[in-house]
C-alpha positions as CSV (number, residue, x, y, z in Angstrom):
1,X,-12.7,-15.5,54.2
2,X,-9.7,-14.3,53.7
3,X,-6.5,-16.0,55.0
4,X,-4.6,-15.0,58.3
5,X,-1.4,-14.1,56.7
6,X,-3.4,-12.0,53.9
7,X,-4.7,-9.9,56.5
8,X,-1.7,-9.3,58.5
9,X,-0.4,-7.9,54.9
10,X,-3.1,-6.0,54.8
11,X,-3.1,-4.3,58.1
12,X,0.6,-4.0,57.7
13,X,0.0,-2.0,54.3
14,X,-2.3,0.2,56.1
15,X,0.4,0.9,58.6
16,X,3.0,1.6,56.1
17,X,0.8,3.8,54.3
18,X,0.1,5.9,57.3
19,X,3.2,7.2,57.6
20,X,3.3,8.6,54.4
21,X,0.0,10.1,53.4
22,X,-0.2,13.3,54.6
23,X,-3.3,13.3,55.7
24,X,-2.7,10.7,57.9
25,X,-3.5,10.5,61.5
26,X,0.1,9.5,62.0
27,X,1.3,12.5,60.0
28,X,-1.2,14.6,61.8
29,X,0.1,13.9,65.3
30,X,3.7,14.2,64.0
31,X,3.2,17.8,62.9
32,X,1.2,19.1,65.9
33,X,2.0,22.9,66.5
34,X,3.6,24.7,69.2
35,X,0.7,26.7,69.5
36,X,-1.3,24.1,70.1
37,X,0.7,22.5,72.9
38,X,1.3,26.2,74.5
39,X,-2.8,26.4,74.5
40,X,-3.4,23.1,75.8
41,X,-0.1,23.5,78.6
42,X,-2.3,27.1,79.4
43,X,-5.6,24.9,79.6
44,X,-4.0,22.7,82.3
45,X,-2.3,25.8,84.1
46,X,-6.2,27.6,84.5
47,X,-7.4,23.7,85.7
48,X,-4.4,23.8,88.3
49,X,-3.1,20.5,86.5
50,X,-0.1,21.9,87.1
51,X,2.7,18.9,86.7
52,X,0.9,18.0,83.0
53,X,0.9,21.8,82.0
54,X,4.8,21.1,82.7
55,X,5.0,18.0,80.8
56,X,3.2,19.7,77.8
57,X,5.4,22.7,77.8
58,X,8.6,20.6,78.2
59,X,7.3,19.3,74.7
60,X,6.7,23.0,73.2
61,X,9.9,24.0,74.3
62,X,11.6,21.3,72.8
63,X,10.2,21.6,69.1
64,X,12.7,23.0,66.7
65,X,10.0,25.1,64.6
66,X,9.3,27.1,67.9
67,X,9.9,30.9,67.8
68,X,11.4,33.2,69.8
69,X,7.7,34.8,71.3
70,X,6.8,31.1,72.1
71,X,9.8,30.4,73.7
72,X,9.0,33.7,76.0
73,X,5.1,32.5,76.5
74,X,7.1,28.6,77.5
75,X,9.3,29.9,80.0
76,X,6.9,31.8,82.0
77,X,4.3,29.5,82.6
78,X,6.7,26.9,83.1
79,X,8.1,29.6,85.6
80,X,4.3,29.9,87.2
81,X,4.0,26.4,87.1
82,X,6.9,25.8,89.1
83,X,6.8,28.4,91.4
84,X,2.9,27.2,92.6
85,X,4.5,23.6,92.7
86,X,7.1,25.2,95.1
87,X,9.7,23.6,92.9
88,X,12.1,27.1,93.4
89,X,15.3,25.8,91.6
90,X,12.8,24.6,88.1
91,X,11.4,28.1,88.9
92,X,14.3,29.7,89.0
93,X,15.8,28.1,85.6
94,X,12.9,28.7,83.7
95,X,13.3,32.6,84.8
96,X,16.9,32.3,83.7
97,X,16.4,31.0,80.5
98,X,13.2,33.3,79.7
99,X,16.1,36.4,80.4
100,X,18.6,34.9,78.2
101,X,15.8,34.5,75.2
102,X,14.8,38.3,76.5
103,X,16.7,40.3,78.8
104,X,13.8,43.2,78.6
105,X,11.4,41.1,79.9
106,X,8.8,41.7,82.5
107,X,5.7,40.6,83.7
108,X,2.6,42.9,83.5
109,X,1.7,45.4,86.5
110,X,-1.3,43.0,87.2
111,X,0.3,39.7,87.7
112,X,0.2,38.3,90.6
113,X,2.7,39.9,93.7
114,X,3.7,36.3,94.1
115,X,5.3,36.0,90.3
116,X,6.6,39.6,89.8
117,X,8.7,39.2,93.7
118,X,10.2,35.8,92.1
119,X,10.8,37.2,88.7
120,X,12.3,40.4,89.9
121,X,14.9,38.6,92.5
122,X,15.5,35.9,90.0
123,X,16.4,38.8,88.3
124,X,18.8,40.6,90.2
125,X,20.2,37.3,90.9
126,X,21.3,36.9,87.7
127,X,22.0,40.3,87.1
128,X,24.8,40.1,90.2
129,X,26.2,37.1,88.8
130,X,26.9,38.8,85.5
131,X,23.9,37.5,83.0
132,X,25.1,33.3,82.6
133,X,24.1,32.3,79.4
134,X,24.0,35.5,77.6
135,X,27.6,35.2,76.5
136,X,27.1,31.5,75.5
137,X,23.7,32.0,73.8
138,X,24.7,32.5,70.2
139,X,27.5,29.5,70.6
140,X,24.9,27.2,72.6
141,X,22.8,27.4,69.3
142,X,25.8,26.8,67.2
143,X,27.0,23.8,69.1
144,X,26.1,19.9,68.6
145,X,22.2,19.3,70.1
146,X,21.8,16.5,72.9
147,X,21.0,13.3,71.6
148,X,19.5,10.6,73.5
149,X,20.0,7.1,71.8
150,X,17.2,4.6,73.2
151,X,15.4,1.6,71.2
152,X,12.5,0.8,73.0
153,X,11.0,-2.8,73.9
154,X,8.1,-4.0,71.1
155,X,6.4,-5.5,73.9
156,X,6.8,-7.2,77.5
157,X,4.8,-9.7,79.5
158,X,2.4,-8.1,81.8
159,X,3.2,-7.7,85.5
160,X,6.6,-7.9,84.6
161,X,9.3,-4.6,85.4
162,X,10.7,-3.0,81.9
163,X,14.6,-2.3,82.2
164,X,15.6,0.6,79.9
165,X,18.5,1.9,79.2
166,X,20.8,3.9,76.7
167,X,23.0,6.6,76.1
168,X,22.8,10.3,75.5
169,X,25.0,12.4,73.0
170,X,26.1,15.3,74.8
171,X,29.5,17.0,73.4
172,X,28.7,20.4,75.3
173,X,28.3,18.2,78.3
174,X,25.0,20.3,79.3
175,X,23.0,17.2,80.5
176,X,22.6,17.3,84.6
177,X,20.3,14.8,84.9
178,X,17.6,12.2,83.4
179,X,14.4,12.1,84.2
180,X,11.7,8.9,83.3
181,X,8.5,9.7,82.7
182,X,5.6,6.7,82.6
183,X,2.1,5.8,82.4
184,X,-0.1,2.9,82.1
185,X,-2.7,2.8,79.2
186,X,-2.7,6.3,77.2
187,X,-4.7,8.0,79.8
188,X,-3.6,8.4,82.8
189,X,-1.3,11.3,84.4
190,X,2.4,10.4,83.6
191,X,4.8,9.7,86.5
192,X,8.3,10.9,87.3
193,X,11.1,8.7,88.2
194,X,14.6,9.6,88.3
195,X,17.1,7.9,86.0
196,X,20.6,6.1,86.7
197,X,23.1,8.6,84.8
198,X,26.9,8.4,84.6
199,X,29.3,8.6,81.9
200,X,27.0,9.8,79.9
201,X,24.4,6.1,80.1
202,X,21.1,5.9,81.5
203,X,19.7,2.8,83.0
204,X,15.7,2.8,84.8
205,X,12.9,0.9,85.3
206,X,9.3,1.0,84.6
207,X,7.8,-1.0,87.4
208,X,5.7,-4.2,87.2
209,X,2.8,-2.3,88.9
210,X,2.3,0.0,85.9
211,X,2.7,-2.9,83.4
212,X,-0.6,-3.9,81.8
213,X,-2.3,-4.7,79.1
214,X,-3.3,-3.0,76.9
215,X,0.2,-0.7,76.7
216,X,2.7,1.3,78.4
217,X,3.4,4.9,77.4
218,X,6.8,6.8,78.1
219,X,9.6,8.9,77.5
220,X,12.8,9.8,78.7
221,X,14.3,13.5,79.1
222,X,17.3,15.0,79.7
223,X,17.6,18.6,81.8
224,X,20.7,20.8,82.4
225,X,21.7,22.2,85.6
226,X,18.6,24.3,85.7
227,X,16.4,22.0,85.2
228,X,15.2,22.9,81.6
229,X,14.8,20.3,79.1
230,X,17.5,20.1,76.3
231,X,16.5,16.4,74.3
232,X,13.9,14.3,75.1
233,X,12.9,10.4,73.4
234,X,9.4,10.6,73.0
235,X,7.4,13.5,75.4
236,X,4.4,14.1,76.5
237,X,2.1,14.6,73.2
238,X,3.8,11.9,71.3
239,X,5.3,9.1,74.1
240,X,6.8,5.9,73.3
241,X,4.5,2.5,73.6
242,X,4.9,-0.7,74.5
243,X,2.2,-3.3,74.1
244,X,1.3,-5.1,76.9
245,X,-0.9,-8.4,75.7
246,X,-3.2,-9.9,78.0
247,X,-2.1,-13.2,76.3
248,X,-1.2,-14.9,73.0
249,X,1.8,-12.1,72.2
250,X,2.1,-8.9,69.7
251,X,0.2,-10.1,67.2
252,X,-3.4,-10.8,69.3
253,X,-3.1,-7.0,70.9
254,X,-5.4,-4.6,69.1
255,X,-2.4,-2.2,69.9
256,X,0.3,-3.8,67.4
257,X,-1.6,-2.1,64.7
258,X,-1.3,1.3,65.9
259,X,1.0,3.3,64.6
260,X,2.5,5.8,66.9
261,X,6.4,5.7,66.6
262,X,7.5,4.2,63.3
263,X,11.0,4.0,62.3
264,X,11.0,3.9,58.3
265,X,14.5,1.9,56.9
266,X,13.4,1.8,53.8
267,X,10.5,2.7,51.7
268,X,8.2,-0.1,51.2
269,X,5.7,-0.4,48.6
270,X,3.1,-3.1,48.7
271,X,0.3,-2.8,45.7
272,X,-2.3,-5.2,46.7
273,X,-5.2,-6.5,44.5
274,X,-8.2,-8.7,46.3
275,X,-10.1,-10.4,43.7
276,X,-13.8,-10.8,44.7
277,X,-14.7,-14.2,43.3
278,X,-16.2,-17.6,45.0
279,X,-12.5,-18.5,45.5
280,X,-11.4,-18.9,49.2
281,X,-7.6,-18.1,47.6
282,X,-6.2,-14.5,46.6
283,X,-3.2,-13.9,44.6
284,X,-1.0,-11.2,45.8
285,X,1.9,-8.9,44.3
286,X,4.2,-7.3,46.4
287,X,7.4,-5.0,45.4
288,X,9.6,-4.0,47.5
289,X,12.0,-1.3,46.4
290,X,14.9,0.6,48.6
């Protein structure tokens, strides 16, 4: 058999790898479409899921690759979302920012009454108030993007509450507020929790309640005054994890080896050969090259 520490450079090879073959699952997950998550965000809205048809379009919205008909087909079902939710100032923002992407916009003759009466005074609201955001559009895209500078935990002791905290780039100073999103296991609905945020740090919690093994999933997001997403660590399709043994630390949870969020240094390169003899030894060669 082979020996403990061979395997653990094995499976650590394997990780490595994943993050650069491109048919990787890793790679896969990375490179998910906007199109996807705006179908899967309209899958939830028809199953009146509405908070995770939020979560998933908070996540469209924030991909850099997304265009400008996406962006429209984003802010109005996070508008219908919001508005069934009875959540009016969310509602109202993502009308706001769906007029700033397109002024000309309006919904079809055969929406519901209850949209086209919110969209339409949304409307004139903004209209009175002389079009916010138009002005600043072409500069908003011009300026520095939010940032949000977290490391998160490799793993905690179950039943335990996970302090978090960092800080968040913001030279436009368009961040309102912080929002902590959570889950136990990678299954479950994610939770809201609202962060600490002053002088431009965030401190929260994860409680103990939510912290068991096998993992914890989350991400942290940052919304301006209208309650639109501008930079998020992690979201909804791809969270942050942290494994959660049931005993014996990292390196006895099945979870260590998955690789979901990988930060890559430095490119390692580990050629491995396994000679299949009688032997209970290997001999291994490993380069490592910056």
């Amino acid at each position: 058999m082979l020996r403990w520490w061979l395997k653990v450079v094995l499976l650590t090879a394997l990780v490595g790898a994943s993050c650069f073959w491109p048919g990787s699952a890793h790679a896969q997950r990375g490179a998910q479409s906007v199109a996807a998550l705006i179908k899967k965000g309209q899958t939830f809205f028809d199953d009146q899921r509405y908070e995770e048809s939020t979560q998933t379009l908070s996540a469209a919205l924030l991909r850099p690759d997304i265009s400008k008909a996406q962006k429209i087909e984003v802010f109005t079902l996070l508008a219908f979302n919001y508005i069934l939710l009875d959540k009016k100032e969310e509602a109202d923002g993502a009308v706001r920012g769906l007029l700033v992407t397109d002024e000309t916009f309006d919904l079809q003759a055969s929406e519901s009454p209850r949209f086209r009466d919110f969209f339409a005074e949304t409307r004139k609201h903004w209209t009175d108030e002389g079009k916010p955001g138009m002005r600043d559009a072409g500069a908003e895209a011009r300026a520095p993007s939010v940032k949000i500078r977290h490391a998160s935990p490799a793993q905690v002791t179950k039943n335990t509450d996970i302090a978090l905290s960092g800080e968040i780039d913001d030279a436009s100073g368009s961040v309102n507020q912080v929002r902590l999103y959570f889950r136990q296991g990678s299954s479950d609905k994610f939770v809201s929790s609202k962060v600490k945020y002053a002088m431009r740090k965030f401190t929260a919690q994860i409680p103990s309640a939510s912290v068991r093994p096998p993992l914890v999933e989350y991400y942290i997001e940052s919304l301006d005054e209208n309650g639109l997403p501008v930079a998020t660590r992690g979201d909804a399709e791809s969270p942050l994890r942290i494994a959660v043994p049931e005993s014996g630390g990292v390196f006895s949870s099945p979870w260590f080896w998955v690789p979901v969020s990988v930060t890559v240094v430095a490119a390692v390169v580990i050629p491995i050969v396994i000679l299949t003899t009688r032997s209970t030894t290997a001999d291994i060669t490993v380069t490592v090259s910056e």
